[in-house]
C-alpha positions as CSV (number, residue, x, y, z in Angstrom):
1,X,119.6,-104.0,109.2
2,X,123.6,-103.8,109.9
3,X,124.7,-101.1,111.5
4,X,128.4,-99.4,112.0
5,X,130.4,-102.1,113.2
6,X,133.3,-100.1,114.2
7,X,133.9,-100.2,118.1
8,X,131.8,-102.9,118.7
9,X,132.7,-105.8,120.5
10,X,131.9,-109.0,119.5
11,X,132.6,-112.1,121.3
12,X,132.0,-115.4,119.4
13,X,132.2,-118.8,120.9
14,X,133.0,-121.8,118.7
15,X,134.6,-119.3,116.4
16,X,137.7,-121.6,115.4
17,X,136.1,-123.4,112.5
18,X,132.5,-123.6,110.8
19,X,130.2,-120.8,110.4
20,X,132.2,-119.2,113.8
21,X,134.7,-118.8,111.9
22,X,133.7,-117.6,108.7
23,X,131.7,-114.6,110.5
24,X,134.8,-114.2,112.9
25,X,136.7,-113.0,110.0
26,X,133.5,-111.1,107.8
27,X,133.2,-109.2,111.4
28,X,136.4,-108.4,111.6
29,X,136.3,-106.9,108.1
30,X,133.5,-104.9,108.8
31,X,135.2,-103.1,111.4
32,X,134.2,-104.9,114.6
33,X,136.6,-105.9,117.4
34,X,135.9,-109.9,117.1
35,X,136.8,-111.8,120.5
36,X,137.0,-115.5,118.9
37,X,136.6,-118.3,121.5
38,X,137.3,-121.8,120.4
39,X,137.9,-125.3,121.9
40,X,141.1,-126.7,119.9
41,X,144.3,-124.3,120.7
42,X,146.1,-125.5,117.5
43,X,142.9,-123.6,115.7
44,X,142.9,-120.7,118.1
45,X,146.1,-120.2,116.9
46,X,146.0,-120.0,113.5
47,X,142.9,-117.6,113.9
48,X,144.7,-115.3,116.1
49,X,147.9,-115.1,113.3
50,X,145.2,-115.2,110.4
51,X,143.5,-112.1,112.0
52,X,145.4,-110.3,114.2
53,X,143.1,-110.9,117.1
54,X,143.8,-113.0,120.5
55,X,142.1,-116.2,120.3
56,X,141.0,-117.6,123.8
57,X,140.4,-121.2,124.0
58,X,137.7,-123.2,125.8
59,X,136.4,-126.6,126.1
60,X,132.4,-126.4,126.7
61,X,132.9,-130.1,128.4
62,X,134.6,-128.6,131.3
63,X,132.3,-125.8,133.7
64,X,136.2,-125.1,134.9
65,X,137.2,-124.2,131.5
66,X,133.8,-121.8,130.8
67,X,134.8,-120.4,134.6
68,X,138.1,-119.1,133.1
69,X,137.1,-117.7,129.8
70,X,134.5,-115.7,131.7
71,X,136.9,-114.0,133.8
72,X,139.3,-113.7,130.9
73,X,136.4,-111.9,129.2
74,X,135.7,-109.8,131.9
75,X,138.9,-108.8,132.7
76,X,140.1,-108.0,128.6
77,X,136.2,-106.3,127.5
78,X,134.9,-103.4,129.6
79,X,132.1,-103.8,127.1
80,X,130.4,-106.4,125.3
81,X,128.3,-105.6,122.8
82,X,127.1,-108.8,121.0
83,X,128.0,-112.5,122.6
84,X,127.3,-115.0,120.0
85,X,126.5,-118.6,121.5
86,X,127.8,-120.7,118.7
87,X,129.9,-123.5,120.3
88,X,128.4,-127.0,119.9
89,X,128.2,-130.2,118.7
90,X,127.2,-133.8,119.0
91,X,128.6,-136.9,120.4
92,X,128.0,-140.2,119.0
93,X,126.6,-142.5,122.2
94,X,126.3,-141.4,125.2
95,X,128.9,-139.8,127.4
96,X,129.6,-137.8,130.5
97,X,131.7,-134.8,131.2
98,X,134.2,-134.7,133.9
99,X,130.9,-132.5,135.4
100,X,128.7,-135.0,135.1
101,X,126.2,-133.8,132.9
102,X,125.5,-135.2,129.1
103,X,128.0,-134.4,127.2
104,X,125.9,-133.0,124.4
105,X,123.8,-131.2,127.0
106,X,126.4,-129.3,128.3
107,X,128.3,-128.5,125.7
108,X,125.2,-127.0,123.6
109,X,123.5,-125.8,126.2
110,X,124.7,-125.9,130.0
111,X,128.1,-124.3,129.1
112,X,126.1,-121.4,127.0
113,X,124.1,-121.3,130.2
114,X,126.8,-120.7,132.9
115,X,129.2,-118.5,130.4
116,X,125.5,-116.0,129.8
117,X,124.9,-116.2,134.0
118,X,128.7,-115.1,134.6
119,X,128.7,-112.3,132.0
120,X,125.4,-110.8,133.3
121,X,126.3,-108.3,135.0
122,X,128.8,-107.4,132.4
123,X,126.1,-107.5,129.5
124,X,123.3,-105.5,130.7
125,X,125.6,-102.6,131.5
126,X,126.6,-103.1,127.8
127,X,122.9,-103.4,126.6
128,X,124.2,-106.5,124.8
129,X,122.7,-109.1,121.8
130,X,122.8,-112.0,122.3
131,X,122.7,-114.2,119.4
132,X,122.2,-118.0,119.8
133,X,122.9,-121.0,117.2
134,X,120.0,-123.5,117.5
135,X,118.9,-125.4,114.7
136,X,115.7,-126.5,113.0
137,X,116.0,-130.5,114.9
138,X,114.6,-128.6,117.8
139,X,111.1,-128.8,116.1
140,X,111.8,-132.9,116.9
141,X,112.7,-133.0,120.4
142,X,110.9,-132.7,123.3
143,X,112.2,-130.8,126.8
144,X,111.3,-132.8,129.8
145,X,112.4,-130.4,132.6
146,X,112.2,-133.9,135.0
147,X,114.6,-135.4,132.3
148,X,117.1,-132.7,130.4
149,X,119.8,-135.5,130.6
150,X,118.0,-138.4,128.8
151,X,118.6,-140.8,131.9
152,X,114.7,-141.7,131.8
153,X,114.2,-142.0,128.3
154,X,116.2,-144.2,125.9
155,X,119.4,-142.4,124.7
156,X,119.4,-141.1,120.8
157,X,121.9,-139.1,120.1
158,X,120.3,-137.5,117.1
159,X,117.3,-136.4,119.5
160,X,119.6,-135.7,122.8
161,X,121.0,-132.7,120.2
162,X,117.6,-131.5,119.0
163,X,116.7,-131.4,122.7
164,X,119.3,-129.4,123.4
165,X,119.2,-127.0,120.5
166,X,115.5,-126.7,121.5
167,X,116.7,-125.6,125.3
168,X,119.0,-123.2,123.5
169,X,116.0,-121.8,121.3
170,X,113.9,-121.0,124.5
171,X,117.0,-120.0,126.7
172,X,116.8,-117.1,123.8
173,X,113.6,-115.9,124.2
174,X,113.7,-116.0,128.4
175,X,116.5,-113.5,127.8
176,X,114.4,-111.6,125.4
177,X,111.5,-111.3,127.9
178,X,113.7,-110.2,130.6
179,X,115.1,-107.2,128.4
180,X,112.6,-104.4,129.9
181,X,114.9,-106.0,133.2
182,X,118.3,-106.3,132.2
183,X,118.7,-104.3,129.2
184,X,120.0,-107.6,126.9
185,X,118.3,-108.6,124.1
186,X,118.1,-111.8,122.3
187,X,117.5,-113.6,119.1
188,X,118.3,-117.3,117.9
189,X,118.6,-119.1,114.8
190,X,119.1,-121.9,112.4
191,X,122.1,-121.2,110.3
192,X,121.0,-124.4,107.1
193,X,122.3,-127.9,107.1
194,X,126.3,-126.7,107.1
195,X,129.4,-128.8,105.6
196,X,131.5,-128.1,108.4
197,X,133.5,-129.7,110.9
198,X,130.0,-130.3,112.7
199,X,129.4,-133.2,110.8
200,X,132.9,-134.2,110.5
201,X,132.1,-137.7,113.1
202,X,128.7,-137.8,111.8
203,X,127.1,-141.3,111.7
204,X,124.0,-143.6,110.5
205,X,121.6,-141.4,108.8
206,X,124.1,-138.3,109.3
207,X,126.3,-139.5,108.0
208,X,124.4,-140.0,104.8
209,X,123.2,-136.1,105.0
210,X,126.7,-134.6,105.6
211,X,129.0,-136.7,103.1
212,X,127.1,-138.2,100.5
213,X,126.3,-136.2,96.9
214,X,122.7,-137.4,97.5
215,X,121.9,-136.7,101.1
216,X,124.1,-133.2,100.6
217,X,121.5,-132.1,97.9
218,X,118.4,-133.7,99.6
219,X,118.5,-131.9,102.5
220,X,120.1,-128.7,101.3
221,X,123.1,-129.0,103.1
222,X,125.3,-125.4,102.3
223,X,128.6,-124.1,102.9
224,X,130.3,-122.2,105.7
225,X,129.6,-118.7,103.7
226,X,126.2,-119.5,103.2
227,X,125.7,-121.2,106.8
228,X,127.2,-118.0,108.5
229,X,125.0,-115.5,107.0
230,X,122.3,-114.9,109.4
231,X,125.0,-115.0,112.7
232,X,126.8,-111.8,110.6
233,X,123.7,-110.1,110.0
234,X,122.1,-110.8,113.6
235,X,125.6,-109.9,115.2
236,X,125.7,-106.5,112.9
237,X,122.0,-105.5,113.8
238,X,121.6,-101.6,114.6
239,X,118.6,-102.4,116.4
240,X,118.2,-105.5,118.2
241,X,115.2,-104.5,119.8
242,X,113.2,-105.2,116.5
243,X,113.8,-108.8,116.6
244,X,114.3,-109.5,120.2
245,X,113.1,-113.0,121.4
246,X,112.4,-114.2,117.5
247,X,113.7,-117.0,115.7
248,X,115.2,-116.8,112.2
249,X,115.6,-119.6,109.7
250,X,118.7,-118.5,108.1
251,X,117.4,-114.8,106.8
252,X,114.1,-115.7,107.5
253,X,112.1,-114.0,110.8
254,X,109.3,-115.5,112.8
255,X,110.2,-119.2,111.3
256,X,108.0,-122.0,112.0
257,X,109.1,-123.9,115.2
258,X,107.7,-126.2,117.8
259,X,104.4,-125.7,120.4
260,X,107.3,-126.3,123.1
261,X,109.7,-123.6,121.5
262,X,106.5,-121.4,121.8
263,X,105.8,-122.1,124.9
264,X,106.5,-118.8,127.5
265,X,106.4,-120.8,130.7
266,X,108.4,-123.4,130.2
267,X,110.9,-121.1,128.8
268,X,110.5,-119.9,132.5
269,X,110.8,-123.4,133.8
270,X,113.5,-124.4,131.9
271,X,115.3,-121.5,133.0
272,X,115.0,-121.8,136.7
273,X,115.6,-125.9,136.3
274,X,119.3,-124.9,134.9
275,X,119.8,-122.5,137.3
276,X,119.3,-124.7,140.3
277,X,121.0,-127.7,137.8
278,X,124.5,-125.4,138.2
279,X,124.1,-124.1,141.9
280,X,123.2,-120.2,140.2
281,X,120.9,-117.7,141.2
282,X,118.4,-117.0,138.4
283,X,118.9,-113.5,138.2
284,X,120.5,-113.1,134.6
């Protein structure tokens, strides 16, 4: 399943802690080139001294932020062979970006969104992966292409996130059907119920999943090893092309999800919404 990772370039957003992090420096063991993107430049620094790699920094709340690391990209990788969408988060009550989108939209799923649309060009001349963190709380949520930004329906943040990670599941697999197209391939996943730093500001009925004995061994909750297991494997793959457009559930392929997440055309939808959302052409 993992090929020879030596050469490869590997760009990984939300790299600086977590699961990002733990495959960050698995990768770079294996032999890959690992271009680690993170949002907190105390962390980015530490990475780059722990391994020897420049760490670029990026906060998903700003598009002017995601605007520069693309053109830092560009101008350090002639090539990119995998991009790993890994930032994200959540954000307890609603909140706005200096943008003016949701702050959890964007920074799960707009940001991903704009940094894919300004690497296109870029990526399928590299035949690229792209591998994309969603989570299992998409099979809750519900995409309303009139309402991504929960202004009609009452605000939960819990849901606002599954929503998002749902957008992010079907992003995925609208880049995996364009692949006869473009040349990129795609596949998504759910890396487990993590102790990271996700869960750090976790609240209500999170908070009782990520830092309680009880809700930890309820609802499986693993480490960052364990948690970053399927984004090494998916990053390493020889062939992408095997799995393009599915969805794993940690190691497992072709996991259960949604009627929504299954759902072609509003994949196609969805994907032209966002484009016109952020002033893009829907080429990528």
């Amino acid at each position: 399943m993992v090929g020879n990772l030596a050469g490869k370039t590997i760009v990984i957003t939300g790299a600086t802690s977590g699961i990002g992090a733990t495959a960050a420096r698995a990768l770079v063991a294996q032999g890959a080139t690992v271009v680690p993107v993170g949002r907190s430049p105390q962390r980015a620094a530490a990475l780059s001294d722990e391994l020897g790699v420049e760490t670029l920094v990026a906060d998903y709340a700003r598009f002017t932020d995601v605007r520069r690391l693309a053109a830092e990209l560009l101008d350090r990788c002639p090539v990119i062979d995998v991009l790993v969408h890994n930032a994200g988060g959540v954000v307890n009550g609603r909140q706005r970006t200096e943008d003016g989108h949701e702050t959890t939209l964007q920074t799960n799923y707009l940001a991903p969104y704009l940094l894919q649309s300004l690497l296109h060009d870029r990526l399928a001349a590299s035949r690229a992966n792209v591998v994309v963190t969603s989570s299992a709380a998409h099979r809750s949520a519900r995409i309303r292409l009139d309402d991504l930004e929960y202004d009609k329906r009452r605000y939960i943040g819990g849901l606002a996130y599954a929503a998002a990670k749902l957008a992010d599941l079907l992003f995925s697999r609208e880049l995996a059907s364009r692949a006869k197209e473009t040349g990129i391939t795609s596949v998504a996943f759910h890396p487990g119920t993590v102790a990271s730093d996700f869960g750090r500001d976790a609240k209500g009925f999170s908070k009782f999943i990520y830092h309680t004995r009880a809700g930890r061994r309820l609802f499986g909750v693993v480490d960052n090893d364990e948690g970053a297991r399927p984004l090494i494997a998916l990053a390493g793959l020889s062939d992408p092309q095997q799995v393009n457009g599915q969805y794993f559930d940690r190691l497992k392929p072709d996991a259960p999800t949604s009627k929504q997440a299954r759902d072609a055309d509003l994949a196609a939808r969805l994907w032209e919404t966002t484009a016109d959302m952020l002033g893009l052409p829907a080429v990528s």
